[in-house]
C-alpha atoms as one frame of an Amber mdcrd trajectory, in Angstrom:
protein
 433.655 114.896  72.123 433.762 112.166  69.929 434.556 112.656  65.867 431.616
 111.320  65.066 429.078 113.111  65.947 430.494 116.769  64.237 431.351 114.709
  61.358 428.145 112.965  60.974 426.175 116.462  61.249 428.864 118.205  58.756
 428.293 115.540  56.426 424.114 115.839  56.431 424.473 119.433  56.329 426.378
 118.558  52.644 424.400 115.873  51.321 421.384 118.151  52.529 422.657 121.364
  50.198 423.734 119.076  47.147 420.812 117.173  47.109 418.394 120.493  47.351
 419.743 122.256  44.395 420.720 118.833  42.230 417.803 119.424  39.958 418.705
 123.113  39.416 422.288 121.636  38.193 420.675 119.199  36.454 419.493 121.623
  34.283 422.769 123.582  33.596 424.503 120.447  32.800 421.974 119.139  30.773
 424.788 118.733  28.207 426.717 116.160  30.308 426.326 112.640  30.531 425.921
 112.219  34.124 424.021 115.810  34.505 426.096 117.338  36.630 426.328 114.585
  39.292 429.948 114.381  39.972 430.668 118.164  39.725 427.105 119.215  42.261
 428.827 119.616  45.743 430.751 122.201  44.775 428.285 124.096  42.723 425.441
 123.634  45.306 427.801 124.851  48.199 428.695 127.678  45.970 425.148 128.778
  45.020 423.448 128.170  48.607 426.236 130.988  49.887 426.167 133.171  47.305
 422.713 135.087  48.180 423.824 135.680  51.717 427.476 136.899  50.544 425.834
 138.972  47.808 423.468 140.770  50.220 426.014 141.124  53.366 428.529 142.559
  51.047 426.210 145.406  49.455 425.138 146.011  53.127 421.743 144.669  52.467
 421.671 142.107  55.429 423.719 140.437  57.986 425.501 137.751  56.824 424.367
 134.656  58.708 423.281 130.421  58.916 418.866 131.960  58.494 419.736 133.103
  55.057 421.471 130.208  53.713 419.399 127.883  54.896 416.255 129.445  53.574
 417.988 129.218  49.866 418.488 126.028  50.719 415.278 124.997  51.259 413.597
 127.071  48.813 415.688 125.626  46.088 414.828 122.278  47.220 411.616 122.781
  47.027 410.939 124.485  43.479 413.527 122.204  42.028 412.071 119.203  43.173
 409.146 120.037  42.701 409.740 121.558  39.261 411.568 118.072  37.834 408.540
 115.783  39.420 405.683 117.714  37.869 407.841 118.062  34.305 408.632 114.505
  34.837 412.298 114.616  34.448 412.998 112.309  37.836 414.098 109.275  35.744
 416.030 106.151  37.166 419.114 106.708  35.678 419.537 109.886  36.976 418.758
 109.043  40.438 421.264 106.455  40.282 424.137 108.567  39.281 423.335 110.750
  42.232 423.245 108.137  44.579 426.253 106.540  43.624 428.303 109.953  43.590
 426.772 110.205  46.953 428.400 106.952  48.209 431.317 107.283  45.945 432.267
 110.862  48.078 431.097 109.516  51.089 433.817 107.084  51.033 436.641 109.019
  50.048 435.297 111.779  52.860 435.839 108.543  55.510 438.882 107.642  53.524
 440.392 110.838  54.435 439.113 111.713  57.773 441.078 107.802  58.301 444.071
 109.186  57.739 444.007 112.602  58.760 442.907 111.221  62.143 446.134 110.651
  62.621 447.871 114.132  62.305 444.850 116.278  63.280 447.186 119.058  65.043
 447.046 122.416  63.723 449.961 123.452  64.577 453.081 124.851  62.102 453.691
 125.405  58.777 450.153 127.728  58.002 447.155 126.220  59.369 447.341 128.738
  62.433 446.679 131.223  59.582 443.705 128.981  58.094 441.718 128.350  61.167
 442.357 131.986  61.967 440.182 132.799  58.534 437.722 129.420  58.983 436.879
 130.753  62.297 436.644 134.735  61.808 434.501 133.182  58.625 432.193 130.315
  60.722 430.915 133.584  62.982 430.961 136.560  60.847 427.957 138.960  60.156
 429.502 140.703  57.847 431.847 141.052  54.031 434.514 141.312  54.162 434.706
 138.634  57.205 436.746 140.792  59.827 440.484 139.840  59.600 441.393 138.036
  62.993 444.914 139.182  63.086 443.876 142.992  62.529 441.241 144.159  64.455
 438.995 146.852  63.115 439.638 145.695  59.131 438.538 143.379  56.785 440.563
 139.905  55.837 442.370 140.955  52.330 442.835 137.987  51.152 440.969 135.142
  48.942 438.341 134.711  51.650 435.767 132.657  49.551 436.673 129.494  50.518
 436.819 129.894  54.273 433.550 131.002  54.223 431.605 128.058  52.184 433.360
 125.652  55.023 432.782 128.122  57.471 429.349 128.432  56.544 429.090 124.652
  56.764 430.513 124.586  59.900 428.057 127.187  61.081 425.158 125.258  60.309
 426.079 121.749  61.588 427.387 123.698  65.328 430.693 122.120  64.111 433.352
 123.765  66.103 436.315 125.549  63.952 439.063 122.766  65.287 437.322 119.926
  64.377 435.645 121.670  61.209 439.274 122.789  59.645 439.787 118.925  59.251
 436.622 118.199  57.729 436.792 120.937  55.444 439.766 119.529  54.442 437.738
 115.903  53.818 435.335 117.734  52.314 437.986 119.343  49.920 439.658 116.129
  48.946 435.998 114.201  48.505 435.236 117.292  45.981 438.155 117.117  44.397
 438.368 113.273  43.813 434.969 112.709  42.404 435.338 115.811  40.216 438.343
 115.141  38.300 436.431 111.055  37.483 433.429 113.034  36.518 435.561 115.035
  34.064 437.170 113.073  32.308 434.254 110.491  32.118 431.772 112.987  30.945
 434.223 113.561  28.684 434.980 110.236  26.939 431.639 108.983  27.154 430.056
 109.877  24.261 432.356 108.316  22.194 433.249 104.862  24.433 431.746 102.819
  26.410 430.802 102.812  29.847 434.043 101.274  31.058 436.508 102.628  29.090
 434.583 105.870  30.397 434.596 104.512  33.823 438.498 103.346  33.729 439.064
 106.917  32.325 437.498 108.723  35.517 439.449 106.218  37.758 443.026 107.155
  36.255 442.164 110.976  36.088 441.177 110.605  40.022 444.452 108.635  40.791
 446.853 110.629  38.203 445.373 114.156  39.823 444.564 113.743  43.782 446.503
 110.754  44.453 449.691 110.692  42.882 452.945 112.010  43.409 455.381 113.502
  41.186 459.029 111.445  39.942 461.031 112.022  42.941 459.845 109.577  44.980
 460.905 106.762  42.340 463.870 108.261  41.583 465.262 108.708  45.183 464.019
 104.613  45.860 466.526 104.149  42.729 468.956 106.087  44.253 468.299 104.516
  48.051 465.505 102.546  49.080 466.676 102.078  52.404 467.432 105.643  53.077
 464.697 106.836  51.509 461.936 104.891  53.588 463.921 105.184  57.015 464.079
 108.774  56.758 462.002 111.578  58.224 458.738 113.067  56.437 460.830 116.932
  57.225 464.404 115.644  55.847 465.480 118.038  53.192 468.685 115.751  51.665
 467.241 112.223  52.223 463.635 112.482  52.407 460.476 112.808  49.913 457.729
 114.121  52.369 458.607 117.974  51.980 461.262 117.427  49.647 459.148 116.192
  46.580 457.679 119.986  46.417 460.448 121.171  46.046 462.089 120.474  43.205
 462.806 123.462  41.283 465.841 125.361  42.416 466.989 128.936  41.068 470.407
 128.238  41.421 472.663 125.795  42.176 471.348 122.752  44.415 474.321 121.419
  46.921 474.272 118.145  48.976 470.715 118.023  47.897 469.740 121.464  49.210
 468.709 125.458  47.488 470.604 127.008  50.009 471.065 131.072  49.667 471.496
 133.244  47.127 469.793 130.226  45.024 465.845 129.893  45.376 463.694 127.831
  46.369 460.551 127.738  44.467 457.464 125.747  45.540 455.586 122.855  43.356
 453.621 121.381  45.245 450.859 118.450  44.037 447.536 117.678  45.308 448.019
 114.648  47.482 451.172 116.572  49.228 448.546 119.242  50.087 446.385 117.310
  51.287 448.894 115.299  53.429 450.379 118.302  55.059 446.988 119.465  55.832
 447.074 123.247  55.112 444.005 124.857  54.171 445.132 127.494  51.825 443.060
 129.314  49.330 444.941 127.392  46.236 443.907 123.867  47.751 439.973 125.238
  48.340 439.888 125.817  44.798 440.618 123.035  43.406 437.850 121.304  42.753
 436.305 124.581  41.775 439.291 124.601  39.099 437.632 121.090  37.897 434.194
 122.378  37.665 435.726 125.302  35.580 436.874 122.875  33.284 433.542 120.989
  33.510 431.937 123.726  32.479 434.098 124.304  29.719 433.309 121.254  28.283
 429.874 121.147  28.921 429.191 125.069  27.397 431.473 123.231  24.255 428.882
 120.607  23.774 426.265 122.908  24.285 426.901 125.848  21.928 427.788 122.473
  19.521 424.599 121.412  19.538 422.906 124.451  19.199 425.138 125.147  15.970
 426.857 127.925  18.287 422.889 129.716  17.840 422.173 129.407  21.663 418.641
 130.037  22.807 417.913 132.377  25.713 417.749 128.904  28.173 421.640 128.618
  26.574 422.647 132.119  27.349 421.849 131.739  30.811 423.821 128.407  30.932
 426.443 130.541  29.482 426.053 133.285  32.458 425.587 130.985  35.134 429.003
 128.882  34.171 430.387 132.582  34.324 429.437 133.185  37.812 430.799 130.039
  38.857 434.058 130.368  37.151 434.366 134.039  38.313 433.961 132.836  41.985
 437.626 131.964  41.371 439.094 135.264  41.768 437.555 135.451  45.454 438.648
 131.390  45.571 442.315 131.770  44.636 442.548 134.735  42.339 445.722 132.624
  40.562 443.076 130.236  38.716 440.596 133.214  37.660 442.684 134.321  34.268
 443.686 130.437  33.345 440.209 129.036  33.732 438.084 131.583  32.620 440.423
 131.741  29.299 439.675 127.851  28.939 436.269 127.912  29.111 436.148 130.958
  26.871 437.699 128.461  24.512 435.413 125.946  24.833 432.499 128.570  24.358
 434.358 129.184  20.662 434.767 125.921  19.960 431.585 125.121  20.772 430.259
 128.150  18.596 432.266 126.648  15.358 435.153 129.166  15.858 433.163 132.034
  14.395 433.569 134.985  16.098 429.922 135.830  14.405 428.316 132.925  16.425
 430.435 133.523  19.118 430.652 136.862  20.213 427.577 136.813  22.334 428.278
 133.924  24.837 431.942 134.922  25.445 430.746 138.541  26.186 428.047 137.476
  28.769 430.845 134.886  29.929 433.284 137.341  31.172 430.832 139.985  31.876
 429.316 137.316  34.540 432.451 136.009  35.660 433.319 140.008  36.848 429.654
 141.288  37.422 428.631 138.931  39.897 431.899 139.005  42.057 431.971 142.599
  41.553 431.685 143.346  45.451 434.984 140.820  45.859 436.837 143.162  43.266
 436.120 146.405  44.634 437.640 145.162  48.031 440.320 143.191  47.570 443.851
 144.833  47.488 446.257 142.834  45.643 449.297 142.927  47.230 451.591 143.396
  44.548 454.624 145.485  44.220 453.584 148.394  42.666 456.813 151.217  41.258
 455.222 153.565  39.566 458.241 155.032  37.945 458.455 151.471  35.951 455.263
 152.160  34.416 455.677 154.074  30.508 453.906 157.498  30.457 451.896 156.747
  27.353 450.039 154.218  29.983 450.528 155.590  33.309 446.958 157.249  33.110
 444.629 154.394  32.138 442.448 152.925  35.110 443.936 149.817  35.954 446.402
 149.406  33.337 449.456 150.692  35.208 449.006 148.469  38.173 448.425 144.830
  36.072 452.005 145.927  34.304 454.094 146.970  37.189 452.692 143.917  39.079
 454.697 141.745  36.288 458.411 141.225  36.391 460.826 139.450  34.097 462.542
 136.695  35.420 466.039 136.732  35.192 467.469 134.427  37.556 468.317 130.649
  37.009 465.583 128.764  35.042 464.085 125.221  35.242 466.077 122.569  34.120
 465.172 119.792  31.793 465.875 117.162  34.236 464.020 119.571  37.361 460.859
 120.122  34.969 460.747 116.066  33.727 460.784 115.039  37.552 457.566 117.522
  38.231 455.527 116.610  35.640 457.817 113.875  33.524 455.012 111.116  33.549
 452.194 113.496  32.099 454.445 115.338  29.894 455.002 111.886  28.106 451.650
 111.085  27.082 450.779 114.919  26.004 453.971 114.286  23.373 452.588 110.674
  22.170 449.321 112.075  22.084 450.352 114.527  19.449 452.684 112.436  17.279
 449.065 110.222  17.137 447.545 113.124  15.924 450.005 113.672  13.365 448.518
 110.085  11.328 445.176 111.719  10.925 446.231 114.691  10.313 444.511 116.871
   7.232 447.524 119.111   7.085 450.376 117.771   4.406 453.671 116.207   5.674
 455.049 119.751   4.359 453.618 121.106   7.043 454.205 119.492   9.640 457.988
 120.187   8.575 457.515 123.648   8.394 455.422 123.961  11.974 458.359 121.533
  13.533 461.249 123.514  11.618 459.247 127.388  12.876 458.421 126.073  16.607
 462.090 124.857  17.026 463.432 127.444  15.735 461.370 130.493  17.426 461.557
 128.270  21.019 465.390 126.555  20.928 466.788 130.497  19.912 465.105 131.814
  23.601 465.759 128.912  25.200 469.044 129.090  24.888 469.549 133.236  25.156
 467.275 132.869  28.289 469.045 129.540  29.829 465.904 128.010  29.457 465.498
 124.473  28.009 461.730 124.222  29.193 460.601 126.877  26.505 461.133 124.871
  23.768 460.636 121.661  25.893 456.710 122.713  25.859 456.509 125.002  22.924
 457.917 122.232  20.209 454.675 119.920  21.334 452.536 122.928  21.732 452.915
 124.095  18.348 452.099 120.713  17.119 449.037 121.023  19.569 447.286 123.889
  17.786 447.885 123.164  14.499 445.713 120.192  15.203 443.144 122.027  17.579
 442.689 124.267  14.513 442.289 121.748  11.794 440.231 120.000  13.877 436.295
 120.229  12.954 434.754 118.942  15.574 435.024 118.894  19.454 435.873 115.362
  20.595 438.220 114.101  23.669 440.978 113.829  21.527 440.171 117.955  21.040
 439.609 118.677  24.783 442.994 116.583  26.130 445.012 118.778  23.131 443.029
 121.393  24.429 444.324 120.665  28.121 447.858 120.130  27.260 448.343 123.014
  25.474 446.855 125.643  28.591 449.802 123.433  30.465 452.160 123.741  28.148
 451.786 127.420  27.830 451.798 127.903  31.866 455.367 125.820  31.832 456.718
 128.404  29.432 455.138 131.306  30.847 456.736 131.355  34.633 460.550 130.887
  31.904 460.021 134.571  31.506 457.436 136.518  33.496 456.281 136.700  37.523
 453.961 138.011  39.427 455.633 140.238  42.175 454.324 139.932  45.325 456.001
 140.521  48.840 458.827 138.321  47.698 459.316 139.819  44.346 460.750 136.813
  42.693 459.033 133.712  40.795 458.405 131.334  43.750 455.320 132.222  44.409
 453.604 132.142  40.618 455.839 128.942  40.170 454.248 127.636  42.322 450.659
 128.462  41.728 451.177 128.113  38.008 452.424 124.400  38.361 449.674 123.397
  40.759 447.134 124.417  37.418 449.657 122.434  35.100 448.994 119.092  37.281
 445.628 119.459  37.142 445.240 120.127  33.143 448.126 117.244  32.364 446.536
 114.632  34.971 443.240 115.285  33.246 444.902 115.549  29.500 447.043 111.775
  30.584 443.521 110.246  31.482 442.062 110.991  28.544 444.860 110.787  26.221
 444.750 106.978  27.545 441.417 106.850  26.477 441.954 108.046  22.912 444.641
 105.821  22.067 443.026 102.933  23.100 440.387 103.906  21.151 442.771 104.333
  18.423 444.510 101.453  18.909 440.859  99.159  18.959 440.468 100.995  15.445
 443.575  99.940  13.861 443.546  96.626  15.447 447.033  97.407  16.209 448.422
  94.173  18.139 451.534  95.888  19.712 449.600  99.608  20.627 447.264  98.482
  23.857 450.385  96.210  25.660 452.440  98.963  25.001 449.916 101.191  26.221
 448.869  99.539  29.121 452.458  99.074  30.219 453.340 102.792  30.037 449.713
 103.524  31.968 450.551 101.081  34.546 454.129 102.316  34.954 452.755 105.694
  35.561 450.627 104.719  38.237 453.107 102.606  40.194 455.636 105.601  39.878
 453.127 108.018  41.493 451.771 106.098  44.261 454.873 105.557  45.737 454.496
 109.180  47.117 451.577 108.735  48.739 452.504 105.141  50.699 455.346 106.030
  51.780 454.884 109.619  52.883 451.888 108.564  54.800 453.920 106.252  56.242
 456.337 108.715  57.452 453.608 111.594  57.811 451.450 109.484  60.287 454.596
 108.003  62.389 453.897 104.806  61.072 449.978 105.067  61.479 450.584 104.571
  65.024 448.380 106.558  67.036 444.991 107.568  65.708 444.212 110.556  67.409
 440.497 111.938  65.983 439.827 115.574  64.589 439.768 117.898  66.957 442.874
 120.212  66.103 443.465 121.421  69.148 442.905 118.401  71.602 447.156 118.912
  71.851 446.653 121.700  73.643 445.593 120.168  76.312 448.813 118.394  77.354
 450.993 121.353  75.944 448.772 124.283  77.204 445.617 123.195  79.211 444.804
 126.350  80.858 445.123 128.575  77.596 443.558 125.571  75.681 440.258 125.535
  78.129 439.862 129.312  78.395 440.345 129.531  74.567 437.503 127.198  74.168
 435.190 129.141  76.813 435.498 132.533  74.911 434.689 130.905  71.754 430.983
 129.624  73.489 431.219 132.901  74.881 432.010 136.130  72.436 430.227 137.820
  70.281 430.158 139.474  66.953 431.774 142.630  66.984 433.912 141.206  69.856
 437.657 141.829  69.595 440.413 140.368  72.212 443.810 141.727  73.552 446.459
 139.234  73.740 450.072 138.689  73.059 451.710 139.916  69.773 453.152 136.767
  68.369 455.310 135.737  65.495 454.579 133.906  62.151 454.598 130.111  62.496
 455.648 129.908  66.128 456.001 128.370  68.142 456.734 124.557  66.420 455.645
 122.333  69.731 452.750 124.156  71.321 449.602 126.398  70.874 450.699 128.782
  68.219 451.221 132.869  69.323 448.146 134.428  68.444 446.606 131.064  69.153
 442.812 132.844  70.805 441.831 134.573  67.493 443.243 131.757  65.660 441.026
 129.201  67.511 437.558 131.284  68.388 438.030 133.795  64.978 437.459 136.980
  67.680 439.611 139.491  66.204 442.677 140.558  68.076 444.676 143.981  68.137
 447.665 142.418  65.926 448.685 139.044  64.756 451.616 137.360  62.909 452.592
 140.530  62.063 456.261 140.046  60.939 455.534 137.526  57.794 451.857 137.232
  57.156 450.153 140.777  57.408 453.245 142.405  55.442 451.944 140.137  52.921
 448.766 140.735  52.699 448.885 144.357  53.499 451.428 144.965  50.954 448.656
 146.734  48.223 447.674 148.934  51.103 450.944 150.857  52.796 448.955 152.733
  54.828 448.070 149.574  56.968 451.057 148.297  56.524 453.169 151.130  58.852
 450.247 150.758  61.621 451.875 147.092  62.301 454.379 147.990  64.175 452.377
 150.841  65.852 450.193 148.083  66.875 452.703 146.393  68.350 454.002 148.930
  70.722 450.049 149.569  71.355 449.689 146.011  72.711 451.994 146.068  75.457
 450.650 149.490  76.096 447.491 148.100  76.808 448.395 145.537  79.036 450.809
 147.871  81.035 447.815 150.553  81.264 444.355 148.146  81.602 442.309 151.925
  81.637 444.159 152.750  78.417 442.392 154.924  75.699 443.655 152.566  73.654
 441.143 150.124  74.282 438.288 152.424  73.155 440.254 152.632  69.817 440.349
 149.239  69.088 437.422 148.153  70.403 438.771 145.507  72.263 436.072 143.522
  74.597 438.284 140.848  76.452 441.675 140.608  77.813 443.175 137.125  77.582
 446.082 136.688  79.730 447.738 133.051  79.481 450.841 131.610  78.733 452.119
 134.132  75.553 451.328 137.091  77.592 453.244 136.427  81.217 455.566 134.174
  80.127 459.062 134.628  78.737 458.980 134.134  74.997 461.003 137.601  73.731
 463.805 134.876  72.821 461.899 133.440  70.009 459.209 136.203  69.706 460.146
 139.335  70.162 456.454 140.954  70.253 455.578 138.241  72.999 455.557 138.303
  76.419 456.344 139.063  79.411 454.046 141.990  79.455 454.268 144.270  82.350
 450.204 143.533  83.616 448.602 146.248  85.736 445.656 148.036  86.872 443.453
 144.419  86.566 440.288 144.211  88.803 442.366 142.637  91.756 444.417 145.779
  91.724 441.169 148.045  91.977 440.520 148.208  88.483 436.193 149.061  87.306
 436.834 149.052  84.138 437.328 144.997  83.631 435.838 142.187  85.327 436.843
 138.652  85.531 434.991 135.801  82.897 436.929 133.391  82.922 440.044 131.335
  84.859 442.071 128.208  84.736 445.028 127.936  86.389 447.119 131.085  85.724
 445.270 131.643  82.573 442.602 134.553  82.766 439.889 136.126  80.690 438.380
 139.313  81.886 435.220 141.206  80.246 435.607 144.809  79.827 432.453 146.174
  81.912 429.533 147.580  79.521 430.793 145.905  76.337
């Protein structure tokens, strides 16, 4: 099938749900300059699922495309209709929807360009993500049903599966070809967000192009560049560093450039063991490799957070922090949004929903008498609404209860949120590890400060007392902890808020202090503390962690820019804009050298365009498995689960992926990726966890014994037997096949019947199911 077609009716379906519930966000941005505009897809995708999810999950109603796409259409039509008969359809409004419409249409083609190029998915984790997209795109119920363990729930941040899933579901988008446009759809969010951001942000005070320039160098500095290491290894060797592979560890920048952090010594260029290798990735490296994980989902959600911040700010300003009941509900509604991150990437909930709790207070004057209202309803929305996501989900966090003090151990909740927090005490980030992550942004978030320091109403005492107190109470535990990033960031983000708080007024200057200070903070706070997970070690909340800090410092650089040319236009300072535009510019050529030239490599040269359906590889790899794969998904039904091989996490690297039938159709199967990914996610619930390898020995029962009681306990409906299950993969897999196969309908079986066949691959239907 061609590309176009799915991508043509995914697209529609979009424009269709944005469009219907613009004049609903409209209204809760009124505050904003462009009314929401630039931050609508991902609010109106939000909202149309929400009813559906809200109703499936209290058992109210199946979960399916009828509901969404009457909210749809009934908030189309009493918007619309609302907005024409109040008369608040004017010209300028229209045209700042229509030009974020083209603006996202062309950075949706601009990606689907290059991802038609590498549409496999196959390795690294996007097995694992269509797995989710597709147990999402035909669910009937919440929790979707986890593909990789029949009978329970996904536990996991499911959210974001199901908005593309849901997508998918109503544009008959299959979930191959739909993982890549999610992924468009993702980057086209993401882009147009972070200009609409930082323009709604400067332009109240500046013109239209400084605003507009502003927007353009937050979108660049936060989805397209890359971090230092790209420059620095083209210093080091051009010619090795272009020649070289996308996977090289020691000479390339594809994978290399995320990671950069090493706890522990780094040899010939690599974290080998007992050091450890901590993730940081950036956006434009997640959207090159192509994952769809939870964390890149939410990121333009994490922009309309911030949005929101800003636009509650303005809003409680005006109002003299005295909302009105229409403000309250502006205040509630930005909570449900911003608690929607928990179920998104429950990372971002605490970060965000603390910034736009700030924003609230500013807004309210920094009275806790004005503002106690709003920030109540704020976080009782954020947790209220998403209540049905909070009583399911099982972090999986290591829990030791004998770590937890007595005089706490019997408070609801407590004990869990403090054994789920370890020190760190390994090897720290280096100066010269932290400057290549986020060097470029870090620079401007330091000048941007010492230009605060000329207006400042504080005395030039004090600003030798707060340098003297922050270097003191940040060099002492950066050196007792071995860690020169603590007062790295705290130094500047002491300065920070002793300006937010003398500061009267919000203002961009406020907001990208504001910014810098939530990423200075996160830099210091993965020095000391983690979040232990199934690793139990920092790599993981490094990693999350850092992927906030590029988003608040690419944000904080654009509009730092901003204010000092402002600043410098006031002082009619002759030497500030060169100097100003050379550092911008030098910025920008640094961090697109990441993206050229590992698209270069990632693409193989951009030498074979290939479309987006993700598993069109099958069918030179694995054509039988590939064609019966695609039958069953036409074919099953809800409820439906399938027997087939027990595979291994991210194998294998040059074919259909174990577990590949629930992966592809989303039809549950007895076990899946068992030895990496469901110890991970089952690590909150150890009952669960010891049936894995029960379920393991079950499967090859099963196929040994087709009559098996088994089946009736599993509910399994089909019996896939392909490539994984007859042939010998026990030397990579141990779980896989050869399976001893008996009893099947040719052998006088009445309990199956055969569905499906192409070449040696077979499907059968279990009779009565």
């Amino acid at each position: 099938m061609s590309w176009v077609e799915p991508a043509t009716r995914w697209y529609l379906v979009l424009a269709a749900i944005t469009w219907a519930f613009a004049p609903g966000i409209r209204w809760l941005c009124h505050p904003l300059d462009d009314r929401g505009a630039t931050i609508a897809r991902p609010i109106a995708m939000l909202v149309a699922v929400y009813p559906a999810w809200l109703l499936a999950s209290l058992g109210m109603a199946s979960f399916g495309a009828g509901i969404v796409a009457g909210v749809v259409v009934t908030a189309a039509a009493l918007g619309w209709a609302t907005v024409i008969w109040t008369r608040q359809v004017d010209r300028r409004w229209l045209r700042d929807l229509f030009l974020v419409e083209l603006a996202s249409l062309f950075l949706f083609a601009a990606y689907i360009l290059l991802r038609g190029y590498t549409p496999q998915i196959l390795g690294t984790e996007k097995p694992m993500d269509v797995a989710f997209l597709a147990s999402s795109t035909r669910t009937v119920s919440m929790p979707p049903p986890d593909p990789w363990f029949a009978g329970e729930p996904i536990n996991y941040y499911y959210l974001g599966y199901l908005l593309h899933g849901t997508v998918s579901r109503l544009s008959q988008v299959s979930p191959e070809t739909g993982f890549n446009l999610a992924l468009a759809t993702v980057f086209s969010m993401t882009a147009v967000a972070a200009f609409g951001v930082a323009w709604n942000t400067v332009r109240p005070w500046l013109d239209s192009w400084v605003a507009t320039a502003t927007g353009l160098l937050a979108l660049i500095v936060v989805t397209l560049s890359g971090n230092l290491y790209t420059p620095r290894r083209l210093l080091e060797d051009a010619t090795g560093t272009i020649s070289a592979s996308w996977w090289d560890g020691v000479n390339g920048i594809g994978w290399r450039s995320s990671r950069i952090v090493c706890d522990g010594p780094r040899l010939d260029n690599l974290c080998s063991s007992p050091a450890t290798e901590t993730i940081n990735e950036f956006p434009f490296f997640s959207f090159l490799l192509g994952d769809l994980h939870p964390h890149v989902m939410a990121l333009p959600y994490t922009l309309v957070a911030i949005g929101i911040a800003w636009n509650l700010a303005l809003a409680c300003a005006k109002s003299a922090g005295m909302l009105p009941s229409s403000g309250l509900i502006r205040v509630a509604t930005g909570g449900v949004i911003v608690g929607s991150l928990y179920a998104l990437n429950a990372w971002d909930f605490p970060t965000y929903l603390l910034l736009v709790a700030v924003g609230v207070w500013m807004g309210a004057g920094a009275r806790l008498t004005r503002a106690w209202k709003p920030l109540s309803l704020l976080l009782a929305s954020s947790i209220t609404a998403w209540l049905p996501y909070f009583a399911t989900y099982v972090p999986p966090t290591v829990i030791d209860p004998g770590e937890v003090p007595s005089l706490i151990a019997g408070l609801p909740l407590v004990p869990r949120l403090v054994s789920a927090v370890g020190l760190h005490l390994g090897e720290r980030t280096s100066i010269a590890e932290y400057m290549t992550v986020f060097g470029a942004q870090y620079a401007f978030g330091a000048v941007l400060v010492i230009n605060g320091l000329r207006g400042w109403e504080s005395s030039r005492q004090d600003s030798v007392r707060i340098l003297v107190t922050s270097s003191v109470a940040t060099i002492i535990p950066g050196v007792l902890l071995s860690a020169p990033v603590i007062p790295l960031c705290g130094i500047p983000l002491a300065f920070a808020i002793a300006q937010l708080r003398d500061l009267r007024s919000i203002s961009p200057q406020w907001f990208a202090l504001a910014l810098f200070s939530f990423a200075w903070t996160l830099s210091i706070g993965v020095e000391i503390v983690y979040v232990r997970d199934a690793f139990d070690d920092r790599m993981n909340t490094l990693f999350k962690f850092y992927y906030q800090t590029w988003t608040l410092y690419g944000l904080a650089t654009a509009m730092t820019v901003a204010v000092l040319w402002a600043s410098a236009s006031e002082r009619h300072n002759r030497w500030q804009k060169p100097v100003l535009a050379f550092g911008t510019s030098a910025m920008l050529l640094a961090g697109v050298t990441y993206p050229t030239i590992a698209s270069y490599q990632w693409t193989d040269r951009f030498q074979d365009w290939r479309g987006l359906d993700g598993m069109a590889y099958g069918e030179e790899t694995n054509p039988n498995d590939t064609a019966a794969i695609r039958w069953l998904s036409d074919h099953a039904a809800p409820g439906d689960v399938v027997l087939e091989a027990a595979g291994c996490s991210y194998l294998p690297f040059d074919r259909l992926p174990f577990n590949r039938v629930s992966a592809f159709t989303g039809v549950p199967s007895v076990i899946g990726w068992a030895n990496n990914h469901q110890r991970q996610w089952r690590g909150g619930q150890p009952m669960l966890l010891d049936e894995i390898e029960q379920r393991q020995a079950d499967v090859s029962e099963m196929f040994r014994d087709a009559d098996s009681p088994l089946f009736d306990e599993y509910g399994v409906t089909w019996l896939f037997v392909g490539d994984y299950e007859t042939g010998d993969w026990r030397s990579i897999c141990a779980t896989a096949g050869p399976y001893e196969i008996a009893r099947l309908p040719e052998n006088g079986s009445s309990v199956w019947e055969p569905a499906f066949q192409s070449g040696g691959t077979q499907i059968y239907k279990r009779v009565g199911h």
